[in-house]
BATOR-803989 format. One record per residue (C-alpha): y, x, z; residue in one letter. Coordinates in Angstrom, 1 decimal. Layout:
N
Y	X	Z	type
Y	X	Z	A .
...
END
This chain:
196
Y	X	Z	type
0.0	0.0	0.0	X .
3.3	1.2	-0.8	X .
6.1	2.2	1.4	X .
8.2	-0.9	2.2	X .
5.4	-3.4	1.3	X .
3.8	-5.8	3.3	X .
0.0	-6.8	3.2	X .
-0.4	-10.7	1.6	X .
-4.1	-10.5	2.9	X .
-4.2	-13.0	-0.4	X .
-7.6	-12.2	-2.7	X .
-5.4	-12.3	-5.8	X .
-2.3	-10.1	-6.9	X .
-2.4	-6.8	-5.6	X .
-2.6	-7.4	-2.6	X .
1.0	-6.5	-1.3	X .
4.8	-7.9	-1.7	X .
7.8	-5.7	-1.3	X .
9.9	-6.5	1.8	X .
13.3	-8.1	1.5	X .
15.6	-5.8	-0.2	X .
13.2	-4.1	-2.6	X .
11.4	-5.0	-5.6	X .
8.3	-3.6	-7.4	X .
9.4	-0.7	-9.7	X .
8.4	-1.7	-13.3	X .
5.1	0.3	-14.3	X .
4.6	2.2	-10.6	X .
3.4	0.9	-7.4	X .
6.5	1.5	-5.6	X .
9.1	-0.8	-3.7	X .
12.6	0.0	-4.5	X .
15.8	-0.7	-3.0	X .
17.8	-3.6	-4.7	X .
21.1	-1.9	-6.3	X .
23.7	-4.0	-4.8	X .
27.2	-2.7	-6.4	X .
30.5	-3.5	-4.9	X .
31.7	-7.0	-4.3	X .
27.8	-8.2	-4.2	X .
25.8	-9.5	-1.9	X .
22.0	-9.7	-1.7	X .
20.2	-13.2	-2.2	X .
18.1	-15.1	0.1	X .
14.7	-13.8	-1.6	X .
15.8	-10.7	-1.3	X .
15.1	-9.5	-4.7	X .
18.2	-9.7	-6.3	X .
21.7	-9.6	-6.1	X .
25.0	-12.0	-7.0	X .
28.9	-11.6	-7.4	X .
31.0	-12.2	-4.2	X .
33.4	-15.4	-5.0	X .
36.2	-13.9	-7.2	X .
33.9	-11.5	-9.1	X .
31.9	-12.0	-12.1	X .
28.9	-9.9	-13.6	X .
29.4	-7.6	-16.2	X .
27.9	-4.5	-17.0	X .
25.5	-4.6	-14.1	X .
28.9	-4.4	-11.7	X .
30.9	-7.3	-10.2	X .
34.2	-7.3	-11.9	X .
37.6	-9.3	-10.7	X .
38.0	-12.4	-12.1	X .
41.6	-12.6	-13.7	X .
42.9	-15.8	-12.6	X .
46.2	-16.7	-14.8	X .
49.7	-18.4	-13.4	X .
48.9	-22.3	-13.0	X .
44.7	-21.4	-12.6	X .
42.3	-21.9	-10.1	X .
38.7	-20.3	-9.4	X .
35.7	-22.6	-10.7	X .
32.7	-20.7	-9.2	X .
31.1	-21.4	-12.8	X .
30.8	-17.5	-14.3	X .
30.0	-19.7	-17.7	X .
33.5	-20.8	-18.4	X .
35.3	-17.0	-17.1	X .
35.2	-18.4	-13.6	X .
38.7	-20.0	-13.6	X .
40.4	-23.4	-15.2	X .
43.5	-24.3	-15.2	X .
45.6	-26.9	-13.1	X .
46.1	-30.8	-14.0	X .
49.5	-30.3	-16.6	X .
48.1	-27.1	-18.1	X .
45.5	-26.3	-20.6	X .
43.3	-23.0	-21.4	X .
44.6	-21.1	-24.6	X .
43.3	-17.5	-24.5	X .
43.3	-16.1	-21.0	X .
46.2	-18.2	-20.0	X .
47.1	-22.1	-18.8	X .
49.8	-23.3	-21.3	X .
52.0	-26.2	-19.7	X .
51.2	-29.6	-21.6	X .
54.1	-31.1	-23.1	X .
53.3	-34.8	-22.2	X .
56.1	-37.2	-24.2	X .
57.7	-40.1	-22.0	X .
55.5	-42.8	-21.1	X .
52.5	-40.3	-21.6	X .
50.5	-38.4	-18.6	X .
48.2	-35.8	-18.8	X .
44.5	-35.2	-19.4	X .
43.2	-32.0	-18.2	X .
41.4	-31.4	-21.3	X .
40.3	-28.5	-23.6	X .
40.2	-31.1	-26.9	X .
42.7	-33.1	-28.1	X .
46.0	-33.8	-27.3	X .
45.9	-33.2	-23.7	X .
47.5	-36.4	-22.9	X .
47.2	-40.0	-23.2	X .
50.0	-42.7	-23.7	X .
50.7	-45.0	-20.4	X .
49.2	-48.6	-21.0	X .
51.4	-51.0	-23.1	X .
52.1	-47.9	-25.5	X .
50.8	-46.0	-28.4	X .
51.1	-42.8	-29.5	X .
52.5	-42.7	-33.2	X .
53.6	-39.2	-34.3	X .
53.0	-37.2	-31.0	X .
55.5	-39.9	-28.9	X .
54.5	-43.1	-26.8	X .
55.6	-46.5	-28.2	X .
55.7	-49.3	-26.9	X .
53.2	-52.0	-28.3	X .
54.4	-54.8	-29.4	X .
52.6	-57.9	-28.4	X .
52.9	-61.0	-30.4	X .
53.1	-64.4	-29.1	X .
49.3	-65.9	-28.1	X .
48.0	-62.9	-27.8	X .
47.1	-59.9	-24.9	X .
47.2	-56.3	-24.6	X .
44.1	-54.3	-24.4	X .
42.9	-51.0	-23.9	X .
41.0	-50.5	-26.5	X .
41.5	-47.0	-28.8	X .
41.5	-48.8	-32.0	X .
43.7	-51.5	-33.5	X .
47.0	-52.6	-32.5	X .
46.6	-52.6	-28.9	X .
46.7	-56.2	-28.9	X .
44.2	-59.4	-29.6	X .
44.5	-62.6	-30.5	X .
44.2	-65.4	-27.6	X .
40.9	-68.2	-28.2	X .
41.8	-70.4	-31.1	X .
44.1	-67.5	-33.1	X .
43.6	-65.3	-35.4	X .
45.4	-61.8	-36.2	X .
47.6	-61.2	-39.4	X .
49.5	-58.0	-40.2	X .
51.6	-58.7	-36.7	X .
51.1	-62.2	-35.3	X .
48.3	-64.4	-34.0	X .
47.9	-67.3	-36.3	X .
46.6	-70.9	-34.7	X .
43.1	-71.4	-36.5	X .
43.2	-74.9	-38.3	X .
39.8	-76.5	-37.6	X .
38.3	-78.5	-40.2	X .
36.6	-82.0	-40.1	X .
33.2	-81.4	-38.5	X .
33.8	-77.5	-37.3	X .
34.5	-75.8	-34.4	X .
35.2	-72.1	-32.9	X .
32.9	-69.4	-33.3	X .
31.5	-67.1	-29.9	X .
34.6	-64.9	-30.2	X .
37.6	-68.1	-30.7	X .
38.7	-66.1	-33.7	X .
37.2	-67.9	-36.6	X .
35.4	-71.3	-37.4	X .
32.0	-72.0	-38.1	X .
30.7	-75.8	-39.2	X .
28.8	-77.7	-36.9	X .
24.9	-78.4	-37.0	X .
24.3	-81.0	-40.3	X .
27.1	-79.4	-41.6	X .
27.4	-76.3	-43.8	X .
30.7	-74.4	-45.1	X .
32.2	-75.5	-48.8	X .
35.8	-73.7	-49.1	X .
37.9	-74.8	-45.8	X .
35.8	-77.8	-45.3	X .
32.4	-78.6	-43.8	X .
30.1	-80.9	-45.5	X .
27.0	-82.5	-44.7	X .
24.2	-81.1	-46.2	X .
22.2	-82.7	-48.4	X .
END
């Protein structure tokens, strides 16, 4: 048994473990000493090492992690270890400020604008506009559209909610926003027939 092993008294393996701290040397039967560089610490197994909070590994050291004006530390090594702070975004190695446009807040995101409009407005051409809701109808929230819809029983043109004329024999559909024929009935132009 090697120095700094321990016996596993285990009928498979080889029949020892290095003791916390060491590892097997690759191709000997020897127990090494874990390297630990600066700014390290050992983990709980014992067989390995990580970066104190503030370092990152590189090059089988633990560098600084460069944390830029309006930053914070992450703990995540993936991402450089830092983000940036709600009104900045990463470019490069720094956090550029976000220039959100009135009636706008900010997103903390890597993609896209960075910012969303307040609700009630749009963005058109990087600024928040108002929307502009129509009579008999309601703003929504929806991304798509005009930010509006139609109330039960209209129906949207270019910028207005239109009252749906009901034919003879018809009535609204699931939605209120068009008209279907009743049963018996079937659809001929703007009328409902009974079918033959």
């Amino acid at each position: 048994m090697p120095e700094n092993a321990f016996a596993t008294n285990r009928e498979y393996g080889e029949g020892w473990e290095c003791k916390h701290g060491h590892v097997a040397s690759t191709g000997s039967d020897e127990c090494v000493a874990v390297d630990i560089p600066d700014n390290a610490y050992l983990t709980e197994r014992g067989d390995r090492w990580e970066c104190d909070r503030r370092f990152a590994r590189g090059d089988g050291k633990c560098l600084p992690i460069a944390v830029p004006a309006n930053g914070y530390l992450t703990g995540n090594t993936y991402d450089g270890g830092w983000d940036c702070a709600r009104g900045f975004r990463r470019e490069g190695g720094a956090c550029v400020a976000i220039v959100v446009p009135e009636f706008g807040y900010p997103t903390n995101t890597d993609y896209g604008r960075g910012w969303e409009c307040d609700r009630g407005y749009r963005e058109v051409d990087g600024a928040c506009v108002a929307v502009r809701v129509p009579e008999n109808a309601y703003l929504t929230d929806r991304s798509y559209g005009q930010g509006w819809t139609c109330e039960r029983g209209y129906s949207e043109t270019t910028d207005a909610c239109a009252a749906i004329v009901l034919p003879e024999n018809a009535h609204l559909d699931h939605f209120g926003t068009r008209w279907t024929c009743d049963r018996g009935f079937e659809r001929r132009g703007d009328a409902c027939i009974l079918r033959d």
